[in-house]
C-alpha positions in Angstrom: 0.0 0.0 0.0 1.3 3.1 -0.7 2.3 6.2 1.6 -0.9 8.1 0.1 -3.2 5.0 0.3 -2.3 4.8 4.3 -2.9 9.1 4.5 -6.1 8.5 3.2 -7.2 5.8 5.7 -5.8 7.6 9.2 -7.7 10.8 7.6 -10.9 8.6 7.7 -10.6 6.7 10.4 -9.6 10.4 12.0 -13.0 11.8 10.5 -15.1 9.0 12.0 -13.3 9.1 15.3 -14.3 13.1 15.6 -17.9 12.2 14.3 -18.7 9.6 16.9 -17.4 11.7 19.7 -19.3 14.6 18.3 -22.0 12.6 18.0 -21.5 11.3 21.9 -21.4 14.9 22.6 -24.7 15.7 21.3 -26.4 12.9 23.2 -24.6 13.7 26.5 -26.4 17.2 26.0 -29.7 15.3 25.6 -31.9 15.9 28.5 -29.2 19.2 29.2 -28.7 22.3 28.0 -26.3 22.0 25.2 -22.6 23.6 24.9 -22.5 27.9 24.7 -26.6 28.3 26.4 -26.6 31.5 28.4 -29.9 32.3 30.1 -30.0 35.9 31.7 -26.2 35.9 32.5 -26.0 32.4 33.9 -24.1 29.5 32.4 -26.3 26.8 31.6 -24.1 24.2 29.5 -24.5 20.9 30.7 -27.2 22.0 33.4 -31.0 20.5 34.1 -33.6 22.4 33.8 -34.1 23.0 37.7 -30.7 23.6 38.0 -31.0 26.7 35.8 -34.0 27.6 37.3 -32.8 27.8 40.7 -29.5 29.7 39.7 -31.7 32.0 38.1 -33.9 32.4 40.7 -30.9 33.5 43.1 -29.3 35.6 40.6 -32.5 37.8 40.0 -33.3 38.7 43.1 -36.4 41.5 42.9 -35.9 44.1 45.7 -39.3 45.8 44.8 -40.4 49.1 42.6 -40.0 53.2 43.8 -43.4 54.6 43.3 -43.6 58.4 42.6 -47.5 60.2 42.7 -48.3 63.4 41.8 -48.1 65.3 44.6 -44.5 64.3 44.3 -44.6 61.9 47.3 -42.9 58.5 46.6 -43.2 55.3 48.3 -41.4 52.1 47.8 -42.9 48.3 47.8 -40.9 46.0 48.6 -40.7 42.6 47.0 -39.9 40.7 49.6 -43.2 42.0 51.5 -45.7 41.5 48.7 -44.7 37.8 48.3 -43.0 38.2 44.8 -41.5 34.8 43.4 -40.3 34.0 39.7 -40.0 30.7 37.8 -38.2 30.3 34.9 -39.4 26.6 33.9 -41.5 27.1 31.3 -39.5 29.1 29.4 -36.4 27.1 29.9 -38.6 23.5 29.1 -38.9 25.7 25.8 -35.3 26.4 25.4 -34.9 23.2 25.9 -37.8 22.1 23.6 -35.9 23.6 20.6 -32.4 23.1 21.0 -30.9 20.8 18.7 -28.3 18.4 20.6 -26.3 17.5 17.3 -26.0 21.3 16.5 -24.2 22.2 19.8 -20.6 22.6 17.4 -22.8 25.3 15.8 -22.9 27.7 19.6 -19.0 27.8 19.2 -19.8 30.5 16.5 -23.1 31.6 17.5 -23.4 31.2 21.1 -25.5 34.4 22.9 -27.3 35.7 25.8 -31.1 34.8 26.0 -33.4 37.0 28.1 -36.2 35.6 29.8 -38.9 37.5 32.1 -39.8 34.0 33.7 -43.5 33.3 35.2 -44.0 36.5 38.2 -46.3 35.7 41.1 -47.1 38.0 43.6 -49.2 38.0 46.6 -51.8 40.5 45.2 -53.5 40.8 49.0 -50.4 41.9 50.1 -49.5 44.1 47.6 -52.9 46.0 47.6 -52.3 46.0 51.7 -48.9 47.6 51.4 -50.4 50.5 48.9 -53.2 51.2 51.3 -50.6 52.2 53.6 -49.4 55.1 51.1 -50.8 58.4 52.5 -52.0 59.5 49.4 -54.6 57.3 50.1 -56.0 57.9 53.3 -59.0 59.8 54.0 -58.5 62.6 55.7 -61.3 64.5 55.5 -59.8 67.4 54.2 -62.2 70.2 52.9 -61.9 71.5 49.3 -63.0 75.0 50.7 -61.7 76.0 54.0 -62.2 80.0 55.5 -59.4 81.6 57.1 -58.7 84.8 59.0 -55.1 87.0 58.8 -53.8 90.5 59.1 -55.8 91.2 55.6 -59.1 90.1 56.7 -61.2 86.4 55.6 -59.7 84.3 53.2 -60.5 81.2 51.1 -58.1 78.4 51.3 -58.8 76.0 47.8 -57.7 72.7 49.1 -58.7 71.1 45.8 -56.6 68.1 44.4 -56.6 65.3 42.2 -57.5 62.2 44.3 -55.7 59.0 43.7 -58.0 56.5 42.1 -56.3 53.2 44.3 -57.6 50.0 41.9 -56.3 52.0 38.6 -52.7 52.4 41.0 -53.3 49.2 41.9 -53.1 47.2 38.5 -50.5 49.9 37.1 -48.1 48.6 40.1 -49.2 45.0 39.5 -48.3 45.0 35.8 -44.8 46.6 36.7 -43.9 44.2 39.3 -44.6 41.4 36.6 -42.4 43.5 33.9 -39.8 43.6 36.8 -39.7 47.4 36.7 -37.5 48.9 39.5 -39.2 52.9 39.3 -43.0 53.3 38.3 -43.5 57.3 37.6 -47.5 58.0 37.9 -47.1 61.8 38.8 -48.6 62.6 35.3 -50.5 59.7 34.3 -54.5 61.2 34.0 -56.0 57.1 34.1 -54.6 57.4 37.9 -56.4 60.9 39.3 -59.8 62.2 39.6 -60.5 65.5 40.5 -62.4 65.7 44.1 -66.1 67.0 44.6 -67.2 69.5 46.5 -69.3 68.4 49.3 -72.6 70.5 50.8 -69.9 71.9 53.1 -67.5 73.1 50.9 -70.5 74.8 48.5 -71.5 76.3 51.9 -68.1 77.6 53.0 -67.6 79.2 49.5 -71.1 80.8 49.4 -70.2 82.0 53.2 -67.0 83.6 52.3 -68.3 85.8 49.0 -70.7 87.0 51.4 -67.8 88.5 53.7 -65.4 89.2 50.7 -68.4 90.8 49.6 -68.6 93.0 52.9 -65.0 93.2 52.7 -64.4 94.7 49.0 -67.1 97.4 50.0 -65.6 101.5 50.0 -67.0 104.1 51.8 -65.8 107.0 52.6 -67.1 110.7 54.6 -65.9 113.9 52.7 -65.5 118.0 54.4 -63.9 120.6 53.2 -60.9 118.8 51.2 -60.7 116.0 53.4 -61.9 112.5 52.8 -62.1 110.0 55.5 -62.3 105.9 54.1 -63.6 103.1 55.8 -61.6 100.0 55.3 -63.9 96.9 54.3 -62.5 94.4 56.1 -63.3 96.4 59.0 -66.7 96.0 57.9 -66.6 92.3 57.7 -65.1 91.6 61.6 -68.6 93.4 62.6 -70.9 90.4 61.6 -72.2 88.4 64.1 -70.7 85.4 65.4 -72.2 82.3 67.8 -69.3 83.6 70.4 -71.7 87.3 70.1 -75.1 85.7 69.5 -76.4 86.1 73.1 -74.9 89.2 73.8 -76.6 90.2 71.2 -80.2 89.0 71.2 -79.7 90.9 75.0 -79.0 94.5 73.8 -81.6 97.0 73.6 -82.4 100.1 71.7 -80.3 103.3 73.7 -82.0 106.9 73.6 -77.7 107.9 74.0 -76.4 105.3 71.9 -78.3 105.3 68.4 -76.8 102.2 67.7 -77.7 99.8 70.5 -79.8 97.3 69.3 -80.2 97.8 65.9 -78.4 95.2 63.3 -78.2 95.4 59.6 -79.4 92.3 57.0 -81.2 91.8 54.3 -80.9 95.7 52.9 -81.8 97.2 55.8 -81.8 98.6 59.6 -83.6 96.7 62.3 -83.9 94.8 65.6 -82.1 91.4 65.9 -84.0 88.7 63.5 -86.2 86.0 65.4 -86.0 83.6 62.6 -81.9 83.4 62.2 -79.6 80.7 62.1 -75.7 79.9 61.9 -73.4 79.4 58.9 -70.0 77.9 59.8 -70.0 80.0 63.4 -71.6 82.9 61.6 -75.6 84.3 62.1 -77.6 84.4 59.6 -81.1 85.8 58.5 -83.9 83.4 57.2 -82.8 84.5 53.9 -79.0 83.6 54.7 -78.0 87.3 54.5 -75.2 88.0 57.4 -75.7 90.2 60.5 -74.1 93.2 61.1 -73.6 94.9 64.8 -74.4 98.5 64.4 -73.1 99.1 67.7 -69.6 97.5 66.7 -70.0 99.8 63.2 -70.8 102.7 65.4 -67.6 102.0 67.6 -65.9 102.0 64.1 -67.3 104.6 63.0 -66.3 107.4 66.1 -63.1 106.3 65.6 -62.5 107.0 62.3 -64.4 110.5 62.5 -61.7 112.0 65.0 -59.8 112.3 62.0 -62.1 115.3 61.7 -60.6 116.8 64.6 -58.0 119.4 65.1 -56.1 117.6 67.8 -55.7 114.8 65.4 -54.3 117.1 63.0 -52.1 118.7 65.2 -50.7 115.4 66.8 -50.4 114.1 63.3 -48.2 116.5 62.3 -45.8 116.6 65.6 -45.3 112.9 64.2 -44.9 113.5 60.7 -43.7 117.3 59.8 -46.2 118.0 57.4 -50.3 117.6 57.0 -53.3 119.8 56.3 -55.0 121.0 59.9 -58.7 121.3 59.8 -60.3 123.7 62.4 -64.3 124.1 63.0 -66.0 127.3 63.2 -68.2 125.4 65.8 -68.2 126.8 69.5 -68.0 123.3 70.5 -65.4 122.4 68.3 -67.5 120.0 66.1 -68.0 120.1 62.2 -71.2 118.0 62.3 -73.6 115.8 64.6 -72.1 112.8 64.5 -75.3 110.4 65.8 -77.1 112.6 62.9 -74.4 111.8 60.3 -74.2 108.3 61.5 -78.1 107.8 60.6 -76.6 108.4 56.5 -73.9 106.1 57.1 -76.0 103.1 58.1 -78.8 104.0 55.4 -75.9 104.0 52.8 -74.4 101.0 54.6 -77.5 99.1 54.4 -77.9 99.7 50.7 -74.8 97.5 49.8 -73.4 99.9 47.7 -70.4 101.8 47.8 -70.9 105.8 48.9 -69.0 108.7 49.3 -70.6 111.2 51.9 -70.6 114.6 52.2 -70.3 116.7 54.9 -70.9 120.3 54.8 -68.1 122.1 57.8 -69.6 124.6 59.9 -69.6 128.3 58.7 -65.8 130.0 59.4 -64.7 126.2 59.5 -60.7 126.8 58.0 -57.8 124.7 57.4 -54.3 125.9 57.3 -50.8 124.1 56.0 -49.4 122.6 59.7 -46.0 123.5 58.3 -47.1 127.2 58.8 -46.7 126.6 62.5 -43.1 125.9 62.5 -40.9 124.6 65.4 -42.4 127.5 67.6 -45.9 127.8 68.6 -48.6 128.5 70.7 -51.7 126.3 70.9 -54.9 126.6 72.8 -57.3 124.7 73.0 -60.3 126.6 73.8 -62.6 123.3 74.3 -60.4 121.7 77.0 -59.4 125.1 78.2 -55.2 124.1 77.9 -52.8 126.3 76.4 -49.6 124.3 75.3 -46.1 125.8 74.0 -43.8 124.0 71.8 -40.3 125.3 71.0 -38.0 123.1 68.9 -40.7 121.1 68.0 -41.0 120.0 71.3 -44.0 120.6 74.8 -42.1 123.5 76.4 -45.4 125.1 79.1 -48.5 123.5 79.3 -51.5 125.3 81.7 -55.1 126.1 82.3 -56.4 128.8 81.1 -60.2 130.8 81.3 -61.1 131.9 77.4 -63.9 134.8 76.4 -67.3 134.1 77.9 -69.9 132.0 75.5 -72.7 132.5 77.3 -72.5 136.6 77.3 -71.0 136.3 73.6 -68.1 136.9 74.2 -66.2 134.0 72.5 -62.5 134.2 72.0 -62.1 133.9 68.3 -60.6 130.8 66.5 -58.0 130.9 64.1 -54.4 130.9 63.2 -52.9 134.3 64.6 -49.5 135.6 65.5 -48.2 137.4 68.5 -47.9 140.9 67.4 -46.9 142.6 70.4 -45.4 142.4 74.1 -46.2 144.9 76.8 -45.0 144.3 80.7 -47.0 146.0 83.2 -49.9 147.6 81.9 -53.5 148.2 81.8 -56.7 146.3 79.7 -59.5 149.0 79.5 -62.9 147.9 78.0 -65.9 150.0 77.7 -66.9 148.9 81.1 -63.0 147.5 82.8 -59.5 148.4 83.5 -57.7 145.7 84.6 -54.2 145.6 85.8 -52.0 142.8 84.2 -48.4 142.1 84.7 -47.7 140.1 81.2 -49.4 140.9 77.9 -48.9 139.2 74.4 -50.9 140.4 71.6 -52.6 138.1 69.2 -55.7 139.4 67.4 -56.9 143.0 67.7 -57.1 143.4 71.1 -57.3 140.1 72.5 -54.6 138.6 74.1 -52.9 136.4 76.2 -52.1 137.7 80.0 -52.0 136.9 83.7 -55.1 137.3 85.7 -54.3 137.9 89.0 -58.2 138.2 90.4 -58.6 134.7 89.5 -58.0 131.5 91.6 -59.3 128.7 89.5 -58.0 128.0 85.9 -59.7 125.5 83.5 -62.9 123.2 82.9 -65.7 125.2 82.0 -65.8 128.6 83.7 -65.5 130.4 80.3 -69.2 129.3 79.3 -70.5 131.6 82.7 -67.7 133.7 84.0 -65.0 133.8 81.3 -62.9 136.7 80.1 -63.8 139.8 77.5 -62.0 137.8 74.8 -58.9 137.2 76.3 -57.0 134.0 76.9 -56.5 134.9 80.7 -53.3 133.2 82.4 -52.2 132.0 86.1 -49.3 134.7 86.6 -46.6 132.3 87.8 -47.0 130.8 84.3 -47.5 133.7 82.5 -44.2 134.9 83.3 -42.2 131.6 82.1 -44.4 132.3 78.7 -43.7 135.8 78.1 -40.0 136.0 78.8 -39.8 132.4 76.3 -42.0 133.8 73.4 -40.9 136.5 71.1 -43.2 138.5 68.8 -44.3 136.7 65.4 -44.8 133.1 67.0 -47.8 131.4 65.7 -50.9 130.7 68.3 -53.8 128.2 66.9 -57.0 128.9 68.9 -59.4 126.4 68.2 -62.5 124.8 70.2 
């Protein structure tokens, strides 16, 4: 036999020895998975079916899935808790099912990676437990509409929210768990919210706090001379009745000195306290639901606001400030209206609901002068309260009693802004029937003046309405003195009542 003739048979007995133990590979893989099988990372070669199944098992462990709502809250279910398990057999039996044990030499060239999602089971009881325990889902009662009081009056707090719809959360979560998803985002899906209803309550708060917004956005205002007064609205609101002032109410009677003791406004107008009411979230209401308004708290209001009108006010407003218009009445007793009278307008325009502007017409030789015209230096007397008061430097120098022109003989000491035009020491006051010796004299209109009386012992309260002077702004002497030797002529003296 020749050299080639023996080549030719170790090359087929070479062939068939490679064949059979290719072939005994194939069937050694029978019943196994075959060389080059991957399943989700894990080497299968060679391995049974539960084998795999429980390699798998411990290599993909499922910790659980990050929830995120739309409030932004998140909340986290854990695996372990909800019972998750997976099995991979079925899809593995398949694997198996359609390998071919005689084409394992083909995985040297082509072997890959297989995913598989395996068969999920949860506990769905314990998963819908856990999410009950998210507070997005707990009932707390909360109002849509809830009234609130601050520094800028009653408010309305809008609690509304979309409200978690738990079984359409419920199978979203499910479904992830079985797809194995580690972060479920359901802040914007819409299939997970419904918007929440207003209950009877929250209708009723709403309805409840227009009324008082509706008090609250009202404007009224009292107009003299060119000075408007304005009345803030929430004011206005703070004077309807509450249960905390319902039986202090029902108890107060009509006052002949008070016009606005038992009187309340509702329903458009001015009245006694309703016996058919009731209550609206703490508040009083008429039969007709309108709210009810304390004239006596309005009235207290009211006098507050109108000392505005009032030449102290000015004067004290100015001390503060520098600067400000001073309004002073032409009125012996200092007033520029009847302010019960006035009041009568201001609850008839009140009770209209509408907005009003009222005027007030100022006594005849009413005036008002530019404060800044009294300077740093100036006398003031205040012929109601019977007080003269110096200021020098801007600042209460002399304060004292005084006695001013007689009102009941007509003799009234005349108001206005004057200036001291002269100073005489030692001389004598004549009158067409009086002479009357004074020690200190400063001149301030015509011939009245400020000077020491010396034949009187009581200063003060209201002994110029019977036994007051000629005109004159008469002076205890002791003070006198300290007044003339501090004032020079030209300094500013406001007499007013």
């Amino acid at each position: 036999m020749t050299k080639r003739g023996i080549l030719y048979i170790i090359l087929f007995l070479s062939v068939l020895v490679f064949a059979g133990l290719y072939v005994m590979m194939g069937y050694y893989y029978e019943g196994s998975f075959s060389y080059g099988t991957w399943v989700n990372r894990v080497y299968c070669t060679g391995k049974s079916i539960d084998q795999v199944n429980r390699e798998l098992k411990n290599s993909s462990l499922y910790s659980g899935i990050l929830l995120t709502a739309e409030d932004g809250s998140k909340y986290f279910v854990d695996g372990t808790t909800i019972g998750y398990e997976a099995d991979y057999k079925n899809e593995l039996q398949n694997i198996l099912d359609n390998q071919n044990p005689l084409a394992w030499g083909i995985n040297l060239f082509t072997s890959r990676d297989r995913d598989i999602i395996g068969n999920i089971s949860i506990d769905e009881d314990k998963l819908r437990k856990s999410l009950e325990r998210w507070s997005i889902f707990e009932d707390t009662g909360e109002e849509i509409y809830e009234l609130r009081h601050g520094d800028e009056g009653y408010y309305l707090v809008n609690n509304e929210r979309n409200k978690p719809v738990f079984e359409v959360f419920f199978r979203k979560v499910n479904e992830a768990v079985h797809n194995r998803e580690y972060e479920l985002d359901l802040s914007n899906d819409p299939e997970c919210y419904v918007k929440m209803t207003p209950t009877e309550n929250d209708l009723a708060v709403k309805e409840l706090y227009e009324k008082l917004d509706e008090l609250q956005k009202r404007s009224m205002s009292i107009t003299m001379l060119d000075k408007s007064i304005s009345f803030s609205g929430k004011e206005f609101a703070e004077y309807a009745v509450t249960l905390q002032d319902l039986d202090k109410a029902k108890d107060e009677e009509l006052s002949e000195d008070n016009p606005s003791l038992g009187r309340f406004i509702y329903d458009g107008k001015v009245g006694k306290f309703p016996y058919d009411y009731g209550v609206e979230n703490e508040f009083v209401v008429d039969s007709k639901g309108n709210l009810i308004i304390s004239c006596s708290k309005l009235y207290d209001y009211y006098s507050k606001k109108i000392m505005e009108f009032d030449t102290e006010h000015d004067i004290a407003a100015y001390q503060k400030t520098g600067q400000g218009t001073i309004f002073v009445s032409g009125s012996k007793d200092g007033q520029f209206f009847d302010k019960d009278k006035k009041f009568e307008d201001f609850l008839e325009a009140f009770a209209s609901g509408e907005n009003a502007e009222l005027m007030v017409e100022a006594p005849k030789k009413s005036f008002e002068i530019d404060a800044k015209e009294l300077g740093n230096e100036y006398i003031i007397i205040d012929m109601g309260k019977q007080h003269l008061s110096y200021y020098k430097d801007g600042k209460l120098s002399l304060e004292y009693d005084v006695v001013t022109g007689n009102t009941g003989a007509g003799r009234s000491t005349p108001t206005g802004l004057f200036h001291v035009y002269n100073k005489r020491y030692h001389t004598i006051l004549r009158g067409a029937d009086y002479a009357s010796y004074v020690n200190y004299w400063l001149g301030v209109n015509k011939g009245v003046g400020i000077h020491d009386a010396t034949w009187r012992k009581e200063f003060g309260g209201e002994i110029y309405k019977h036994s007051g002077s000629h005109g004159c702004i008469n002076s205890p002497l002791e003070k006198m003195e300290i007044l003339y030797n501090s004032v020079e002529v030209g300094v500013p003296v406001l007499l007013f009542y």
